[in-house]
C-alpha positions as CSV (number, residue, x, y, z in Angstrom):
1,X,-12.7,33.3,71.2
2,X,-15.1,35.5,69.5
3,X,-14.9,39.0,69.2
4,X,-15.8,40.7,72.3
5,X,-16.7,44.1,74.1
6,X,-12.8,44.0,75.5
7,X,-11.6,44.0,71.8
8,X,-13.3,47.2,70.5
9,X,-13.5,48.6,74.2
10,X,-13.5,52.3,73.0
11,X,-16.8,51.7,70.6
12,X,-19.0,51.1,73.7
13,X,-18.3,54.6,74.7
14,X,-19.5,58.2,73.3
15,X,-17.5,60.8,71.6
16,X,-14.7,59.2,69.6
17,X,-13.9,61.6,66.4
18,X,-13.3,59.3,64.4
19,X,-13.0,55.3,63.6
20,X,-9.9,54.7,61.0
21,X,-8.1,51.8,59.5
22,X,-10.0,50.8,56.7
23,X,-9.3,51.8,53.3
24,X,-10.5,51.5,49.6
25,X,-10.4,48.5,48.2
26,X,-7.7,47.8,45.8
27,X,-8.4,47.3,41.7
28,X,-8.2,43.5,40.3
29,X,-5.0,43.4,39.0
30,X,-4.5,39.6,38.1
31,X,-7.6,40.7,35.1
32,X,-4.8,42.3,33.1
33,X,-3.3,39.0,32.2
34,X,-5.4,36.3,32.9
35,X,-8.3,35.1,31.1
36,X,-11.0,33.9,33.5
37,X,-14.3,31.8,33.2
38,X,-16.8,29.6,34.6
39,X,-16.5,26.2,35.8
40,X,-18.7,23.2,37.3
41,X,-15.9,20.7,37.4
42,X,-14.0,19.7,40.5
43,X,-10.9,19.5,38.1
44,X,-10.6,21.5,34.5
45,X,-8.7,19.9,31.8
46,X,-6.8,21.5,28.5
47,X,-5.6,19.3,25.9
48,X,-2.8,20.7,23.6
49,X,-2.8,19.5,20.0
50,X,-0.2,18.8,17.2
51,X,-1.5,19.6,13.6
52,X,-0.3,19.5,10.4
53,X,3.3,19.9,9.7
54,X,5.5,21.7,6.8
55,X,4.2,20.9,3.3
56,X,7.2,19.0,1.2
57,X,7.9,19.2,-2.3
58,X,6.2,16.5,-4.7
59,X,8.5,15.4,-7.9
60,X,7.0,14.8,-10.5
61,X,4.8,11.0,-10.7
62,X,5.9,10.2,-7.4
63,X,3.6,9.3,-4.1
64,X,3.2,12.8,-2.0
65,X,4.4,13.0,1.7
66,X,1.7,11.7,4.4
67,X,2.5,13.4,8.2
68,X,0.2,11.5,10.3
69,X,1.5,13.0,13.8
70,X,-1.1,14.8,14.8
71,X,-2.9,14.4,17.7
72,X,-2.7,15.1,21.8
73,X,0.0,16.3,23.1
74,X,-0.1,18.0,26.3
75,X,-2.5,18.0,29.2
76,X,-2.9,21.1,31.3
77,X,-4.9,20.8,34.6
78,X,-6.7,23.1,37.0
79,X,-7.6,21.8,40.2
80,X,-10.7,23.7,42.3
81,X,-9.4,25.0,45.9
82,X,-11.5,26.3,48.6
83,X,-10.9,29.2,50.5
84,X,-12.5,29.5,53.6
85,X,-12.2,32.4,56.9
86,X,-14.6,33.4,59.4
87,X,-15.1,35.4,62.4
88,X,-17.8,35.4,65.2
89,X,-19.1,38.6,67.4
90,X,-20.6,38.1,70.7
91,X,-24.2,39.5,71.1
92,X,-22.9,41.9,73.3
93,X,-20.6,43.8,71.0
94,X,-22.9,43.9,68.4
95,X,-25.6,45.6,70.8
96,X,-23.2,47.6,73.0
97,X,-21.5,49.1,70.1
98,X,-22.1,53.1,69.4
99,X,-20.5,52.9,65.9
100,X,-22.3,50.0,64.2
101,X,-21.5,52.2,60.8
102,X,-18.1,51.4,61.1
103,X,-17.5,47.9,63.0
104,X,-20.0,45.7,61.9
105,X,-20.0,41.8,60.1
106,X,-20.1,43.9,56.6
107,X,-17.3,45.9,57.2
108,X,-14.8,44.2,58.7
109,X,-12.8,43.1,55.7
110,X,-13.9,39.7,54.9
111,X,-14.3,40.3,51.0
112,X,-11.5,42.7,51.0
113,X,-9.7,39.2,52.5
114,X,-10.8,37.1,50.1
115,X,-10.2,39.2,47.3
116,X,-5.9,39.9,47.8
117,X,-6.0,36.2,48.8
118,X,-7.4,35.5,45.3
119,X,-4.3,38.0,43.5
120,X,-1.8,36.3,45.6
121,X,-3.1,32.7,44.7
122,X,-3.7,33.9,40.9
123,X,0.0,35.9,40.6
124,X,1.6,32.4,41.7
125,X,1.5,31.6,38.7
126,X,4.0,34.3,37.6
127,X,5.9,34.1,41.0
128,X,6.9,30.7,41.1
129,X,6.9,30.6,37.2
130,X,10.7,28.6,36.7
131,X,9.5,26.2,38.9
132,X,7.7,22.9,37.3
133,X,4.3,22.3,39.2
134,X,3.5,19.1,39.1
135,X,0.0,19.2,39.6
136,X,-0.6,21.5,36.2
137,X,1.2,18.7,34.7
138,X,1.7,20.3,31.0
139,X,4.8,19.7,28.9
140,X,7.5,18.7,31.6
141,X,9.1,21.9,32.4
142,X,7.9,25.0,34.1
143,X,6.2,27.7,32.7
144,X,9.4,29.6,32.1
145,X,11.8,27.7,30.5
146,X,14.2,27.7,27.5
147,X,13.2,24.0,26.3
148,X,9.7,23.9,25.6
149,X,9.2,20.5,23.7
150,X,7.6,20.3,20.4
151,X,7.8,17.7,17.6
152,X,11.6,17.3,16.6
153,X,13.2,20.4,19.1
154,X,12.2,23.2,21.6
155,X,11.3,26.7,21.9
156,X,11.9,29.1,24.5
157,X,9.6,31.8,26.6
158,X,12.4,33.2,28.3
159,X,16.5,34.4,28.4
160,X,19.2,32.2,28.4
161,X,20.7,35.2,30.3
162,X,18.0,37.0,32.0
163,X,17.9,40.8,31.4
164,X,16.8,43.7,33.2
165,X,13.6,45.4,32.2
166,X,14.8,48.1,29.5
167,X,14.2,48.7,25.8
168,X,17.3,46.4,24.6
169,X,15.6,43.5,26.6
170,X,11.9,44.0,25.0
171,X,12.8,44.4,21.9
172,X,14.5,40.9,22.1
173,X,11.9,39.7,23.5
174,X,9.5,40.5,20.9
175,X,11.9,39.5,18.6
176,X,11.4,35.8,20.4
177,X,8.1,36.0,20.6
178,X,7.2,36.2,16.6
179,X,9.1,33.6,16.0
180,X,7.6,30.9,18.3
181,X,6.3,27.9,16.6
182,X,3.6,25.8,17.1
183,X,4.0,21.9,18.1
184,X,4.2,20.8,14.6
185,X,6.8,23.4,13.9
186,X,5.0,25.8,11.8
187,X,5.7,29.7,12.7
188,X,2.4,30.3,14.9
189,X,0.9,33.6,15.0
190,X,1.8,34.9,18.5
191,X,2.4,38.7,18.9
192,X,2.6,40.6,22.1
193,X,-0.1,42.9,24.0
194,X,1.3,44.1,27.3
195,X,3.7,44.2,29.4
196,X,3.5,43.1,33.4
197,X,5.5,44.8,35.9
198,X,6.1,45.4,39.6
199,X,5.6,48.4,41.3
200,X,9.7,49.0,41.6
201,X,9.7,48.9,37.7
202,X,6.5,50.9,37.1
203,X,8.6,54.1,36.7
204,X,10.6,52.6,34.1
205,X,7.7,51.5,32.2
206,X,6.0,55.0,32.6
207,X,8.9,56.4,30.9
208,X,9.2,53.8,28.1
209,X,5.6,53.4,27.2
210,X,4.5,57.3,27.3
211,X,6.8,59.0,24.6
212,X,7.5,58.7,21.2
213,X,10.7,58.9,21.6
214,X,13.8,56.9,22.7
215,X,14.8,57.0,26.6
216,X,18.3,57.5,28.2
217,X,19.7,58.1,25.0
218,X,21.2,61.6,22.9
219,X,19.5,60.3,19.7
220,X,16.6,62.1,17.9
221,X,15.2,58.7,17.0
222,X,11.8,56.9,17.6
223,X,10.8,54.6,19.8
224,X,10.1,51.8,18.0
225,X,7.9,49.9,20.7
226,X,5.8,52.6,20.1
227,X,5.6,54.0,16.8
228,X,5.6,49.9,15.3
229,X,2.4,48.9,17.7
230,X,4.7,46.0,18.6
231,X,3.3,46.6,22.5
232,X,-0.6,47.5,21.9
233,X,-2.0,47.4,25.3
234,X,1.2,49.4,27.0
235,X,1.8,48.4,30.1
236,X,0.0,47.3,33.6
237,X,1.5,46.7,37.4
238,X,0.6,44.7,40.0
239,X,1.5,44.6,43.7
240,X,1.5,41.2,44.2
241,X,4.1,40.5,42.3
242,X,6.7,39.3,44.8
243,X,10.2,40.7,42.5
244,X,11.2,43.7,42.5
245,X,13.1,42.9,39.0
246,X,10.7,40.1,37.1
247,X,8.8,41.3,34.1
248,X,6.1,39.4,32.1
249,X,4.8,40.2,28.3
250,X,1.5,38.8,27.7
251,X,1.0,37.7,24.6
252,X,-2.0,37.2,22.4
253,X,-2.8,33.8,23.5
254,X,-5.0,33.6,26.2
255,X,-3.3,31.0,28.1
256,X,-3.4,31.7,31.6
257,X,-6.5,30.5,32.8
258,X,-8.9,31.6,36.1
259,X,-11.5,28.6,36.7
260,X,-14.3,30.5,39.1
261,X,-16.2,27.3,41.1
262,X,-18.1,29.2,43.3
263,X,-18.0,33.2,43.6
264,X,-17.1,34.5,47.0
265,X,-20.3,34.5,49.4
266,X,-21.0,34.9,53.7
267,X,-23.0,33.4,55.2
268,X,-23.8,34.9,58.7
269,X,-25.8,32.8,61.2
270,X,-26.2,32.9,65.2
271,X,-25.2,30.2,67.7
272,X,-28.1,29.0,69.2
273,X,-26.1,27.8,72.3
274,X,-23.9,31.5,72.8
275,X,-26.0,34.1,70.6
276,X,-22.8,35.0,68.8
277,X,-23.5,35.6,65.3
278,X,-21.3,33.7,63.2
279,X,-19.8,34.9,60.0
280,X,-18.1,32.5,57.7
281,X,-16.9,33.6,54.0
282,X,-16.4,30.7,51.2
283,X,-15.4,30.5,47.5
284,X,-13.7,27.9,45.1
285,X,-11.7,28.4,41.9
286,X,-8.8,26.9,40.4
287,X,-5.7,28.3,38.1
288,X,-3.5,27.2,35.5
289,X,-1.8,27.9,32.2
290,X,-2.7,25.9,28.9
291,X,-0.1,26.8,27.2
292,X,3.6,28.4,27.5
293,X,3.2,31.0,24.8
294,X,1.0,33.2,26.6
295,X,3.9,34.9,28.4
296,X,6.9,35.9,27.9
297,X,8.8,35.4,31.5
298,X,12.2,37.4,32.5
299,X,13.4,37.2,36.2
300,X,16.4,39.0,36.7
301,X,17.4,38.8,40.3
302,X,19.3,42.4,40.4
């Protein structure tokens, strides 16, 4: 049933003070720490690649080492979604209505709709990061694992024992972090930006990332997060992370990738058969990481 004069009943009539219940839009958030781009595929595809390995010694006279390994390894797929919602107004609301500045097909949240539905659909992929998703495909495991394969072993993007958000727990993390390697083996040159928290952890963060200085403890010393660099972008937080207790470091590869199909549009139209104008919003994108090392994933549960 569209939206009629009974459900805004008060608009057809003068003298109302006011019309509330909208508010200002809320920044992008999932822009912190994914990368994003165009697309005209139904289906984006990143291929991860072994290269050379170690070097070995040569003796003297004999035949040097050949390490012919390289080649495809992983496959890392985004898949375009649509996202569709609408809404229709009779003709009588729309000309009956005494406050058309603030109840109109423009203002009635449809972007605003689209827009958290694209951070919730986007932040999935930190949510419901130690669960494998098929559909990705990538290296076998989820995102957040401790047995990433490569050539001859594994590396991890995450505790064994998961840790709360303090300074004990980055600092091991960046310790992790420089010494990922890449599929070959070799020490890959990863380093950390920023750190992702949510809003119950934003206080923490404030305090950690905003002095020079150690927290929570009687010592006179530095904080080395700080005064090394080792976090150069500080920190970000995002509401639509669904734990209260998960943290995320991005690192400096871009790996978690935004695929934008078709940018959000309306399309507004009248029924020729009831005169209700018709208001239908539509957009397509797909997500998905290309490779583990982007992140650094913690999920404490306390």
């Amino acid at each position: 049933m569209a939206i009629n004069r009974n459900s805004a009943r008060d608009l057809l009539k003068p003298g109302l003070a006011d019309v509330v219940g909208k508010y200002p839009t809320l920044p992008t958030r999932y822009k912190e720490w994914a990368s994003t781009s165009t697309s005209k595929m139904a289906m984006e595809r990143i291929i991860e690649m072994r290269y050379a390995g170690l070097a070995q010694l040569k003796a003297e006279g004999s035949a040097t080492t050949f390490d012919n390994a390289s080649g495809e390894r992983f496959t890392y797929v985004a898949n375009m979604i649509n996202v569709g919602l609408g809404f229709a107004l009779t003709r009588e609301m729309l000309e009956d209505n005494l406050y058309k500045e603030h109840f109109n097909p423009q203002s009635l949240g449809l972007a605003e709709s689209f827009a958290q539905f694209k951070e919730v659909y986007v932040h999935s992929l930190l949510n419901t990061a130690t669960t494998y998703n098929s559909s990705i495909v990538a290296d076998g495991v989820a995102l957040s694992s401790t047995a990433h394969p490569i050539d001859n072993g594994t590396y991890a993007n995450t505790f064994t024992t998961q840790l709360d958000f303090n300074e004990a727990a980055i600092e091991s993390a960046l310790n992790t972090i420089r010494l990922w390697p890449d599929q070959a083996g070799l020490l890959a040159m990863v380093r950390a930006r920023k750190v992702i928290v949510p809003v119950a952890q934003s206080w923490a963060a404030e305090r950690l990332f905003k002095t020079e200085l150690r927290t929570n403890t009687s010592n006179n010393d530095v904080s080395a997060i700080i005064t090394s660099g080792a976090m150069p972008e500080g920190y970000a937080v995002s509401e639509f992370l669904t734990s209260s207790f998960a943290w995320f470091i991005m690192t400096s590869v871009k790996g978690l990738r935004v695929f934008d199909r078709t940018p959000y549009e309306m399309d507004i139209q009248v029924d020729p058969l009831t005169g209700n104008l018709m208001c239908v919003g539509y957009e397509r994108y797909g997500i998905t990481y290309s490779n583990p090392r982007a992140v650094f994933v913690a999920t404490p549960t306390s």
